[in-house]
BALOBA-1460 file (C-alpha; in Angstrom, 3 decimals):
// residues 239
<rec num="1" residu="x" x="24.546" y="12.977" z="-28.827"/>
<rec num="2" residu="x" x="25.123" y="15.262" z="-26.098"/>
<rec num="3" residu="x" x="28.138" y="14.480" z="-23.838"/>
<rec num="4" residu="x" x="27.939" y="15.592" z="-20.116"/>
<rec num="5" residu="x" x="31.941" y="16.253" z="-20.257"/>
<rec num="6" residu="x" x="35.201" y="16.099" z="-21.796"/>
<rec num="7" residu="x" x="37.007" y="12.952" z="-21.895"/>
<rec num="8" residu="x" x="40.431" y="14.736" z="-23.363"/>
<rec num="9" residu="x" x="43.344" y="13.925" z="-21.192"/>
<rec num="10" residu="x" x="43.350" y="16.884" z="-19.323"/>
<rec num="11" residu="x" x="40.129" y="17.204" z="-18.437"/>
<rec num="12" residu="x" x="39.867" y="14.043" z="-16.796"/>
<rec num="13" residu="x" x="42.980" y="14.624" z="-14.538"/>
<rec num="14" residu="x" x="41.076" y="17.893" z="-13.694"/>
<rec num="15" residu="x" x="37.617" y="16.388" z="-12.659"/>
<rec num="16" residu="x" x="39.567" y="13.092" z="-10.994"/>
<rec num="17" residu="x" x="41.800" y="15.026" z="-8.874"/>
<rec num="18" residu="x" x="38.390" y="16.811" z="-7.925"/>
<rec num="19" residu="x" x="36.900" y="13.509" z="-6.120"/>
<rec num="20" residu="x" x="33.492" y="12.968" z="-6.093"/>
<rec num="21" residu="x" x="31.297" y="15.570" z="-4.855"/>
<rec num="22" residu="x" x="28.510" y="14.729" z="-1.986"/>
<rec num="23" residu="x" x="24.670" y="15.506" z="-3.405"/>
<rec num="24" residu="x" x="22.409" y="16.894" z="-0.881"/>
<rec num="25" residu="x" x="19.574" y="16.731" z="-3.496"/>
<rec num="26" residu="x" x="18.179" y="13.848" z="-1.311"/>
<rec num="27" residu="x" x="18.132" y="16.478" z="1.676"/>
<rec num="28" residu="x" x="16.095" y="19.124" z="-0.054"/>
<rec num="29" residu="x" x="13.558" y="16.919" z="-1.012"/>
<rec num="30" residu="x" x="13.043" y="15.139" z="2.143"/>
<rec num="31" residu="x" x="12.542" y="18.328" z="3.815"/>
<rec num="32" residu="x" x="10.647" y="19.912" z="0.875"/>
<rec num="33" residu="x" x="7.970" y="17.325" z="0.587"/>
<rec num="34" residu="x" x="7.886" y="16.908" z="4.917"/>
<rec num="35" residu="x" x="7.752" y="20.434" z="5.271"/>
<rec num="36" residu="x" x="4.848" y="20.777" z="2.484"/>
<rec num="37" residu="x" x="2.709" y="17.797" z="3.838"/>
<rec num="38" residu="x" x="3.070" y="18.616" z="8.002"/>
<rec num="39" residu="x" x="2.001" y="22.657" z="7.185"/>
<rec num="40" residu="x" x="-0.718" y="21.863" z="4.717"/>
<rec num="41" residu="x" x="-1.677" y="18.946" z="7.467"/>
<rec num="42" residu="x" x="-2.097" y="21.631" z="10.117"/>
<rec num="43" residu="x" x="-3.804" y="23.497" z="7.590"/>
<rec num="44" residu="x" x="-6.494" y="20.694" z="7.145"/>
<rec num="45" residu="x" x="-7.325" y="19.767" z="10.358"/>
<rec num="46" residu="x" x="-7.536" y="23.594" z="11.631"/>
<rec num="47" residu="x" x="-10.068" y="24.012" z="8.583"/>
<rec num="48" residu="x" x="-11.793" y="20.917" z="8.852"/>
<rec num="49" residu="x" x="-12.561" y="21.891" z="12.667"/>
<rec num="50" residu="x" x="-13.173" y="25.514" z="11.569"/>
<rec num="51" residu="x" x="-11.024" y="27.358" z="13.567"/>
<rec num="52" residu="x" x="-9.925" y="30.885" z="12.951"/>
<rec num="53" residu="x" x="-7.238" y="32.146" z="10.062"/>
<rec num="54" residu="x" x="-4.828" y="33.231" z="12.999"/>
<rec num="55" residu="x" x="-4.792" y="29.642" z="14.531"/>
<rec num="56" residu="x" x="-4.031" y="28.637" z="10.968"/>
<rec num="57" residu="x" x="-0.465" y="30.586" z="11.087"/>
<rec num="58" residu="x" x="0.357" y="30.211" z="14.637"/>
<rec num="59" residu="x" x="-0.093" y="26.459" z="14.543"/>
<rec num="60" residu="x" x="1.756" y="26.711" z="11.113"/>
<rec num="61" residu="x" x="4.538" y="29.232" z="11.767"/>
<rec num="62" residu="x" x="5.284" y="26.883" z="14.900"/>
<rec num="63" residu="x" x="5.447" y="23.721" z="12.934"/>
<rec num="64" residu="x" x="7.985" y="25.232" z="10.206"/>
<rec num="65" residu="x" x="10.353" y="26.075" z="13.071"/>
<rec num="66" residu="x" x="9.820" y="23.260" z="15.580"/>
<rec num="67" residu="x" x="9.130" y="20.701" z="13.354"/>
<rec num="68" residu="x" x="12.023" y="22.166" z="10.462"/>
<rec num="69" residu="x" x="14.640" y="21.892" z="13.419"/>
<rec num="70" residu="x" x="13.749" y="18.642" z="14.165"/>
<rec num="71" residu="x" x="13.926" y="17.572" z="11.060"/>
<rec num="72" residu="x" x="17.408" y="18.840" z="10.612"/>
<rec num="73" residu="x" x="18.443" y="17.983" z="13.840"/>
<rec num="74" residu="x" x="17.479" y="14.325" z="12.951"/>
<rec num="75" residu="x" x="19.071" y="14.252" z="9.616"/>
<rec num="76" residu="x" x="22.404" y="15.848" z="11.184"/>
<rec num="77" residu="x" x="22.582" y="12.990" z="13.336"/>
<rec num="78" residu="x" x="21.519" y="10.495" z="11.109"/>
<rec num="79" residu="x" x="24.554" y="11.928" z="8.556"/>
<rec num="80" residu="x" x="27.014" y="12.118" z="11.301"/>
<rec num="81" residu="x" x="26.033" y="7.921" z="12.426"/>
<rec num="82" residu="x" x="26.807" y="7.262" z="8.938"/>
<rec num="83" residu="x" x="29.693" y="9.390" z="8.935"/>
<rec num="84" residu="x" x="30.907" y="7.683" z="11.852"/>
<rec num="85" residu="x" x="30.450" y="4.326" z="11.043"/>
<rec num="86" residu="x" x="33.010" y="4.995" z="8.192"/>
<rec num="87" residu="x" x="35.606" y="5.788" z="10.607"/>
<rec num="88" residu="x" x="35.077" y="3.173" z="12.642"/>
<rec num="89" residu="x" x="35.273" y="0.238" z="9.673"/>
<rec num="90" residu="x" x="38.600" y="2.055" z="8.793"/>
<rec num="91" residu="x" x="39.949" y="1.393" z="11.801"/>
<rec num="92" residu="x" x="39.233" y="-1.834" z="12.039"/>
<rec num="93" residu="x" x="40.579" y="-1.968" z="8.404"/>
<rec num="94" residu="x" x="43.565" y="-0.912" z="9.615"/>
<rec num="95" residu="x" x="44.292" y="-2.961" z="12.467"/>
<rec num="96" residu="x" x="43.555" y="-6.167" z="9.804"/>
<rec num="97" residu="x" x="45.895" y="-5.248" z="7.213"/>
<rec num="98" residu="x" x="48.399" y="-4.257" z="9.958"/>
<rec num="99" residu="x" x="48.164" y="-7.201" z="11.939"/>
<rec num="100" residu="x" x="47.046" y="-9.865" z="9.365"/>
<rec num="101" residu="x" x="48.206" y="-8.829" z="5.821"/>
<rec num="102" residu="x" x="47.751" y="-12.219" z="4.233"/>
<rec num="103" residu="x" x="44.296" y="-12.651" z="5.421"/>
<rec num="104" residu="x" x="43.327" y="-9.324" z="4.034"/>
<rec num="105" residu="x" x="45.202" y="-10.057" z="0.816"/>
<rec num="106" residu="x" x="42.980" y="-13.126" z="0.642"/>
<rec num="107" residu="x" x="39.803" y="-11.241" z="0.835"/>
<rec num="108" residu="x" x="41.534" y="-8.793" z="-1.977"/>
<rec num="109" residu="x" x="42.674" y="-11.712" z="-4.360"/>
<rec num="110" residu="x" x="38.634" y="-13.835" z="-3.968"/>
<rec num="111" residu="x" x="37.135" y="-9.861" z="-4.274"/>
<rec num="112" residu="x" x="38.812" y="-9.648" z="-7.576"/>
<rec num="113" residu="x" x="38.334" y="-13.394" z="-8.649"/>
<rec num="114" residu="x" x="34.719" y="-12.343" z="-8.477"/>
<rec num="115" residu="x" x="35.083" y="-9.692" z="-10.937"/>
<rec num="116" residu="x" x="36.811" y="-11.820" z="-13.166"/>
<rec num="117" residu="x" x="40.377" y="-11.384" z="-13.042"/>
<rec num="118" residu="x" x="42.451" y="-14.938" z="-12.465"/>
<rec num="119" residu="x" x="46.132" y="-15.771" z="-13.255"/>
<rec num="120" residu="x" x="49.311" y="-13.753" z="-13.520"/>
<rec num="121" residu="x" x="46.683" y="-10.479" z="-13.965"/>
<rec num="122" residu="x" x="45.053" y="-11.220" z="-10.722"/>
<rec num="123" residu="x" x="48.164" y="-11.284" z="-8.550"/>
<rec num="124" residu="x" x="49.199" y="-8.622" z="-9.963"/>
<rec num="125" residu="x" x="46.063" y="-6.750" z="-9.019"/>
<rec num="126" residu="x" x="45.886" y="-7.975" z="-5.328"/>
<rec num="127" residu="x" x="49.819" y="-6.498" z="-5.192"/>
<rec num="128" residu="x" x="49.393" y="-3.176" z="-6.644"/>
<rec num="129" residu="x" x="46.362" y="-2.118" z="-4.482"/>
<rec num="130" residu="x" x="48.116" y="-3.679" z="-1.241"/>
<rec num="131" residu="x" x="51.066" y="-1.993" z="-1.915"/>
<rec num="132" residu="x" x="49.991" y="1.020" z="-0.200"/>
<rec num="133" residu="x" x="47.806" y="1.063" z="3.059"/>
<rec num="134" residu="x" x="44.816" y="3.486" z="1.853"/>
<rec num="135" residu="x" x="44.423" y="2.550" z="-1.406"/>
<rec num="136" residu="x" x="44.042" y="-0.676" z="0.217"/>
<rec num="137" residu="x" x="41.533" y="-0.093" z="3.069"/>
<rec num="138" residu="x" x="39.960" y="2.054" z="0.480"/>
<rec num="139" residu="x" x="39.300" y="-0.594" z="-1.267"/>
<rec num="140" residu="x" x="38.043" y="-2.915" z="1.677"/>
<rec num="141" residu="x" x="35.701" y="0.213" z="2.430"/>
<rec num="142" residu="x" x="34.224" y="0.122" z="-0.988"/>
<rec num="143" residu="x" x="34.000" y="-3.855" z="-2.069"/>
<rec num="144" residu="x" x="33.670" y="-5.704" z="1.585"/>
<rec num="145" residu="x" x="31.468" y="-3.490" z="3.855"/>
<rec num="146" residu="x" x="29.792" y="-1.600" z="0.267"/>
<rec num="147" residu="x" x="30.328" y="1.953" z="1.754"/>
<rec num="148" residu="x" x="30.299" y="5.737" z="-0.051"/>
<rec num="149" residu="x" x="33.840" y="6.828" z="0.609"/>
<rec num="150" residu="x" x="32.590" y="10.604" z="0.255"/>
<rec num="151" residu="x" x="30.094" y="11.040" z="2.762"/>
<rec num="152" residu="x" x="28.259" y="14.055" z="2.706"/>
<rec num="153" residu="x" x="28.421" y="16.991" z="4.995"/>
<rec num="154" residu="x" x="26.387" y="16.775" z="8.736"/>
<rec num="155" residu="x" x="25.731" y="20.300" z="9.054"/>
<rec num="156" residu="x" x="25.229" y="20.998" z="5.407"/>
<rec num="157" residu="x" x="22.381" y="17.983" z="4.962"/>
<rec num="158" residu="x" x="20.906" y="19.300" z="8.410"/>
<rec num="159" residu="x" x="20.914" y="22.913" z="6.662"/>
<rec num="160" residu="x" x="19.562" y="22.350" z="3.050"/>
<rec num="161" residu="x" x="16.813" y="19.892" z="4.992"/>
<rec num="162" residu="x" x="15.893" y="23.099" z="7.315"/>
<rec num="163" residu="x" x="16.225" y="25.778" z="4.624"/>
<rec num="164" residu="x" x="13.914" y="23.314" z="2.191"/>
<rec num="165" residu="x" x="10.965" y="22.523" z="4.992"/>
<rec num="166" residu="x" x="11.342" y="26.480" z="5.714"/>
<rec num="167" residu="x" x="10.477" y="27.318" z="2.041"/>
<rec num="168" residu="x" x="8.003" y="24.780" z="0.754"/>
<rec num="169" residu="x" x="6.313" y="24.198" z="3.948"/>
<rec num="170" residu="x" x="5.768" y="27.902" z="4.162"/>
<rec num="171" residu="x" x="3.478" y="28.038" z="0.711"/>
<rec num="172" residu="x" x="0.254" y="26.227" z="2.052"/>
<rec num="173" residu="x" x="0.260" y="29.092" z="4.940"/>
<rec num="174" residu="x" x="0.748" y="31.948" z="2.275"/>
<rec num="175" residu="x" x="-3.127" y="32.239" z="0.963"/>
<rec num="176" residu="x" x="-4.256" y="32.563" z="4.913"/>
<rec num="177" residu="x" x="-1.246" y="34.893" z="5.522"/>
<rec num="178" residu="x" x="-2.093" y="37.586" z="2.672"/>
<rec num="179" residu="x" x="-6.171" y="37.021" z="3.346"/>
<rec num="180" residu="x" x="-6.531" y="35.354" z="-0.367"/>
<rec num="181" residu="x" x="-10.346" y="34.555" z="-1.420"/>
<rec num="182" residu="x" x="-11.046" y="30.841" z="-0.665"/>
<rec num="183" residu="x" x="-7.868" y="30.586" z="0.905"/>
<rec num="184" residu="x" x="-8.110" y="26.721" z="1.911"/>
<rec num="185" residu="x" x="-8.687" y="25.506" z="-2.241"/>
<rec num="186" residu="x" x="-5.661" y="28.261" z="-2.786"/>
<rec num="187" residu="x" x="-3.575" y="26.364" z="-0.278"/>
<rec num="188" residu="x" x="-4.269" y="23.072" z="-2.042"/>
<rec num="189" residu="x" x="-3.218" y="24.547" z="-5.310"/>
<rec num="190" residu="x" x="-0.429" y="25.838" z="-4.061"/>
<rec num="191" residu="x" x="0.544" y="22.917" z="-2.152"/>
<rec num="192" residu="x" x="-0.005" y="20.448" z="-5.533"/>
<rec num="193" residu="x" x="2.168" y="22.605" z="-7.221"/>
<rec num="194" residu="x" x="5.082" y="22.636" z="-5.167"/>
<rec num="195" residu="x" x="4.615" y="18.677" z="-5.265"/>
<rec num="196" residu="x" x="5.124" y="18.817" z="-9.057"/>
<rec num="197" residu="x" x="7.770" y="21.785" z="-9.037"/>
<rec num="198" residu="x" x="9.842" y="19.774" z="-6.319"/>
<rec num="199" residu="x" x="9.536" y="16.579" z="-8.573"/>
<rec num="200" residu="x" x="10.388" y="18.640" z="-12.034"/>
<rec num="201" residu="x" x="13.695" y="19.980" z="-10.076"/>
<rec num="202" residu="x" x="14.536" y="16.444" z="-9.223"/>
<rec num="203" residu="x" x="14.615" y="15.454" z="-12.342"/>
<rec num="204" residu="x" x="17.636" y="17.153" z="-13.111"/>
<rec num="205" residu="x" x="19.380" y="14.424" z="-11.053"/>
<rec num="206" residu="x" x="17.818" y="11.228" z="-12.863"/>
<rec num="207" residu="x" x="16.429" y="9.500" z="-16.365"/>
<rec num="208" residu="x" x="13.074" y="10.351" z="-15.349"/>
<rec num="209" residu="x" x="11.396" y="12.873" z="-17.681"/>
<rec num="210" residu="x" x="10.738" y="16.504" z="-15.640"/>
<rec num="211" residu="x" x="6.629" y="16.172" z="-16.408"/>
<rec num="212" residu="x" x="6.475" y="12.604" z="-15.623"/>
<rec num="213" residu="x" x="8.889" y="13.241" z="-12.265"/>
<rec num="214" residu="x" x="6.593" y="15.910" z="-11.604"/>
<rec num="215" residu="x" x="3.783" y="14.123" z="-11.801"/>
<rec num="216" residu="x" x="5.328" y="11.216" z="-9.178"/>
<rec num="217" residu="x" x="6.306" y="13.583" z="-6.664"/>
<rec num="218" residu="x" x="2.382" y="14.797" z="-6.930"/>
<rec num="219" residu="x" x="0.774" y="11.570" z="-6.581"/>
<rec num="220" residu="x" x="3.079" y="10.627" z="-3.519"/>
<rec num="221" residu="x" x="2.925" y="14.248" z="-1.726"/>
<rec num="222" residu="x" x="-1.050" y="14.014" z="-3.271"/>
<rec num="223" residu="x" x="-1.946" y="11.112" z="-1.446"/>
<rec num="224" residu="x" x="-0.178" y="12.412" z="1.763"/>
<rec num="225" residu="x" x="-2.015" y="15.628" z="1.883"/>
<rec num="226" residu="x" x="-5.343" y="13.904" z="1.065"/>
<rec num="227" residu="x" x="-4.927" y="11.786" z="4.195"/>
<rec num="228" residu="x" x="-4.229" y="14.982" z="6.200"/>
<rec num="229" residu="x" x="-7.321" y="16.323" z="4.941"/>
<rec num="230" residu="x" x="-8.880" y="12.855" z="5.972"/>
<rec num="231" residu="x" x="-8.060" y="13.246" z="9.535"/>
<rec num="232" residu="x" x="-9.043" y="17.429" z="9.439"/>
<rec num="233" residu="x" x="-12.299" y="15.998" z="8.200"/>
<rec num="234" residu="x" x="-12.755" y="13.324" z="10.716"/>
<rec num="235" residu="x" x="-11.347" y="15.729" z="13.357"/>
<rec num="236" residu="x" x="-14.167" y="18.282" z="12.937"/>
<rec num="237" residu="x" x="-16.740" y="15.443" z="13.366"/>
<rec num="238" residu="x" x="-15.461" y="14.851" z="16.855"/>
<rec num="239" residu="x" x="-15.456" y="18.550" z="17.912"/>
């Protein structure tokens, strides 16, 4: 059975004293499926209403940067709120155990009488983590308010969210860019198959199998691009 790391004594000082590491595999695929669906949606509807290739890449090259930037911007700020909100429940944290240590101890000991510890073992629990002030509010982070003490990085989920709409959302505007044959059922190759490649790589990062991860992430970003197509359709009707 394979074993994802050592459990010798050594090695698990080593990898504790490392803390948890933030995963910004959430970030890259938000922005790798957004980027894919908005460019292949401008992609649509400028077919559908059979406009020229070159209206197909400005329209496109100015979605990847407006709407890539916007989508970083927003996930920047949406990181740094959560961010912030930690800060502020530490402070309040603080000022509780500072100014009413019992109370706090008393949401400690009935936190830990949940879990199932009671008697002697119990007390000695509520004493040892509110023996020091961090490991306590810490704690109160983590079991009253149910927040990730490791938050990841603002700028870094803004950048992998930029960097992945950049890249993905770039491949349904490559068959009009290099003048490919049938460039529009090209595009929607393309565009399934960075669905299903986006979905494999995911995989990496749960208990779903690659195909059948692939396969989700196609049907989801699938159904998105067919609506696009939808409106393109409907689109050209009108003109």
């Amino acid at each position: 059975m394979k074993i994802e790391h050592e459990h010798g004594r050594e090695a698990i000082a080593k990898r504790l004293s490392q803390g948890p590491k933030p995963s910004y595999v959430r970030d890259f695929v938000y922005g790798g499926i957004d980027g894919t669906i908005t460019t292949f949606a401008i992609v649509a509807g400028v077919v559908g209403a059979s406009l020229s290739t070159n209206v197909v890449l400005i329209l496109g090259v100015a979605n990847l940067l407006a709407d890539g930037f916007s989508m970083a911007a927003s996930n920047y700020s949406g990181t740094k709120t959560a961010l912030d909100d930690l800060r502020r429940v530490r402070e309040i944290e603080k000022r509780h155990t500072r100014h009413n240590p019992e109370g706090e101890k008393e949401e400690v000991r009935q936190i830990l009488a949940q879990k199932g510890l009671k008697g002697g073992t119990l007390e000695e629990a509520v004493s040892a983590i509110s023996s020091r002030e961090k490991t306590w509010i810490d704690f109160m982070l983590v079991e009253e308010y149910g927040l990730l003490l490791k938050q990841p990085s603002p700028f870094w989920a803004g950048f992998v969210t930029f960097v992945a709409f950049l890249i993905c959302g770039a491949v349904p505007l490559l068959p009009f860019l290099f003048g490919m044959q049938s460039n529009f059922t090209v595009s929607v190759v393309m565009t399934g198959c960075v669905f299903y490649l986006i979905g494999a790589i995911k995989s990496k990062w749960a208990t779903t199998a690659w195909w059948r991860s692939g396969f989700e992430t196609l049907f989801i970003g699938g159904a998105a691009a067919a609506i696009a197509y939808s409106v393109g359709y409907f689109l050209r009707s009108l003109a």
